[in-house]
C-alpha positions, 0 to 999 in steps of 0.5 A: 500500500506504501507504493500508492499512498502519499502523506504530508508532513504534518499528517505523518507527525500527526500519526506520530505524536497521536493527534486527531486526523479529520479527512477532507475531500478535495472535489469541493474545492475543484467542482464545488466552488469557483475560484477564489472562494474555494481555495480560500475555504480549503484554507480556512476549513483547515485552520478550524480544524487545527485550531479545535485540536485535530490535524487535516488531511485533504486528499486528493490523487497526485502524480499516481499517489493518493495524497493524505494532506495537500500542501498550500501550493497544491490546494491552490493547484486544485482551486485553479486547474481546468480539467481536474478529474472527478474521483469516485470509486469506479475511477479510483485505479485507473486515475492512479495508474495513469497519473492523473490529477484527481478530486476525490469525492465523498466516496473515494475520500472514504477509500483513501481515509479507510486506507490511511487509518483516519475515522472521521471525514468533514464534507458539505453534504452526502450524494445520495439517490436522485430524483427519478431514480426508479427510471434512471437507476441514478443513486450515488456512489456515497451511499455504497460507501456508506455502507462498507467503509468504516468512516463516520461523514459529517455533513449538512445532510443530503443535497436538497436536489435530491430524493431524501426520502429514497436516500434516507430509505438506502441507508437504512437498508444498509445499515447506515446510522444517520445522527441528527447532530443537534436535531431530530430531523434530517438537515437538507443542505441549505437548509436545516430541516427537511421533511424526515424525521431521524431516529437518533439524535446526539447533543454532544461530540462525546456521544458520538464519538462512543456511538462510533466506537461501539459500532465497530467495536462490535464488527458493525461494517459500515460508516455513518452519517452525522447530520449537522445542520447548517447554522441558523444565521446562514439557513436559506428559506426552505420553500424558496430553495425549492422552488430554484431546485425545482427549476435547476432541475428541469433545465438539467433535464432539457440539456440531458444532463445526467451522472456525476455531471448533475451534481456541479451543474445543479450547484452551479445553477442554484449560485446564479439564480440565488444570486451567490447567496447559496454559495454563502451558505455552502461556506458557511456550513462546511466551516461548520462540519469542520467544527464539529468533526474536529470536536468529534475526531478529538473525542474518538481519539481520546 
């Protein structure tokens, strides 16, 4: 495994000296966000981390490595490079093997933090089953993860441009414990609340990181979903997101866009039709996960 895996030196004195390690994806930098914000956000998400006890790692592929921590030049190298690879699962080895540059998404984030020893992940939100997925068969590559990868995410919930209901029914079946972080309702992203009800709710980064540890204590594969709602000040109005989703949606659907390409085309319509005010509240509960990931990382850890 050494031949494939890259650490950067403060993750390697992490490992050393026993501190906390939180994984963060490197896709929200390369498609989730325009420049600059989005390197600006890598920056700041990071210092939230160390600065609540945890060190971070970004990963992303480099040169036919999967680097664990990203340097400054190399943060900004993905905030500002036209035709960076978008990584999930399926495009893992031949992305490695061919030396090309790759984003890791939640899903290929949790291969390479399972493979470097790191438990906890801090990302935006879950992908999850799209809309329409009964016809399309279109469910994201997360939820399998989810379901045999041993990493706890925490986010903002599931995408609100997706089904919720279907998704929350997938991790179900797969075992999947999704924890409303302060809340008895899935958080949908932008907002924070949805329409479903959660069955386990935890108030503290203690008990979650107990909750972790029982769960694999007990050989229960599988990661979970910590559903932290986005902050209150920074929440968008439910009923307008959906109606700009809801739009977002049918014009993706007359340009026959589909697959993985959904996903940052939605975002990107949502930025431009609330006038970047999404992008603001995308910031915002990133910052957000990356406070209580650490929290929660520093917890397991101890």
């Amino acid at each position: 495994m050494k031949q494939y895996l890259s650490y950067s030196q403060e993750v390697q004195e992490a490992f050393a000296t026993g501190k906390p390690v939180v994984a963060l994806e490197s896709t929200i930098i390369s498609h989730g966000m325009p420049y600059p914000q989005n390197v600006q956000t890598a920056r700041e998400v990071e210092q939230i981390i160390r600065d609540n006890g945890a060190i971070p790692a970004t990963i992303a592929i480099i040169d036919g490595k999967i680097k664990i921590g990203l340097s400054d030049d190399e943060l900004e190298m993905f905030g500002n490079s036209q035709g960076v690879a978008k990584a999930s699962r399926r495009d893992l080895a031949y992305l490695v093997a061919t030396k090309q540059l790759g984003a890791t998404t939640v899903a290929t984030t949790m291969i390479a933090a399972s493979l470097a020893g790191i438990k906890i992940f801090v990302t935006g939100g879950i992908g999850g089953v799209h809309r329409g997925a009964e016809t399309t068969m279109d469910i994201s590559a997360d939820l399998e993860e989810l379901a045999q990868t041993d990493v706890a995410v925490i986010c903002a919930g599931a995408k609100s441009i997706l089904d919720l209901g279907l998704t929350l029914e997938y991790l179900e079946t797969n075992g999947v414990p999704v924890i409303g972080y302060g809340t008895d309702v899935l958080p949908a992203f932008f907002t924070r609340e949805s329409d479903f009800g959660l069955n386990i709710r935890v108030d503290n980064p203690e008990t979650v990181a107990d909750i972790l540890r029982v769960k694999w204590d007990l050989g229960l594969k599988g990661g979970a979903v910590i559903a932290n709602p986005i902050p209150e000040a920074d929440a968008m109005d439910k009923s307008f997101i959906d109606g700009i989703i809801n739009e977002a949606l049918k014009e993706a659907e007359e340009q026959n866009i589909a697959g993985k390409d959904v996903t940052p085309f939605m975002l990107g319509k949502v930025k431009d039709l609330t006038e970047g005010t999404s992008l603001e509240a995308n910031i915002a509960l990133v910052k957000n996960n990356a406070l209580i990931g650490a929290q929660i990382a520093v917890a397991l850890n101890a």
